[in-house]
C-alpha positions, 0 to 999 in steps of 0.5 A: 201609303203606309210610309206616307203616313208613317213619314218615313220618305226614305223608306218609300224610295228604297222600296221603289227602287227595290222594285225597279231593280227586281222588275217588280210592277210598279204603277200610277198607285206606287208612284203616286204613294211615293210622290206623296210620302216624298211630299210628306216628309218634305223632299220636293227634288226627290218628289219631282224625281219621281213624278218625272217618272211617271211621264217617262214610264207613261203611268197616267197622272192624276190629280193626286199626283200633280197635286202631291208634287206641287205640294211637295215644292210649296212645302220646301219653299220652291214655288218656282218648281210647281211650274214644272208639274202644272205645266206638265197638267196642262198640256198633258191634260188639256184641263185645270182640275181645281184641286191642281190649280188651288195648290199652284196659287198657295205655292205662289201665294207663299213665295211672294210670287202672285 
């Protein structure tokens, strides 16, 4: 979170990463953190990365993980990207929380793809 606010992406990774390699815990709350600051400074592949993770790891998701993600891709100029996390939403969850879906429109909406 502090890296998020700070802008320091990088930062966030080599700490996730750090963590991964000393076996510390990670959870829903570091990735979340990590997709965000990703979001944050603009690195939707290296966003997209991590939430892949989180399916892998079998965190649970939430709407501030699929919402971060979307955002991250919107925010580079790859609307066709949010697809992944949506889709990734709804099938997972069975449900279209509205901050989720909002966020998938204006990506779409800012590629011209509406």
């Amino acid at each position: 979170s502090a890296c998020e606010k700070g802008g320091k992406w990088e930062e966030a990774l080599m700490l996730f990463s750090t963590m991964a390699q000393e076996r510390l815990e990670c959870n829903a709350i570091t990735l979340n953190a990590t997709v965000s600051a990703c979001e944050k400074g603009g690195e939707w592949a290296k966003a997209l990365v991590v939430f892949g993770l989180m399916a892998h790891n079998m965190f649970e998701s939430s709407a501030i993980t699929y919402s971060a993600a979307i955002s991250a891709c919107e925010k580079g100029g790859a609307w066709e990207k949010v697809l992944q996390p949506f889709s990734e939403m709804t099938r997972s969850k069975g449900e279209l929380v509205t901050i989720v879906f909002s966020a998938t429109i204006s990506a779409c909406e800012k590629g011209c793809r509406w």
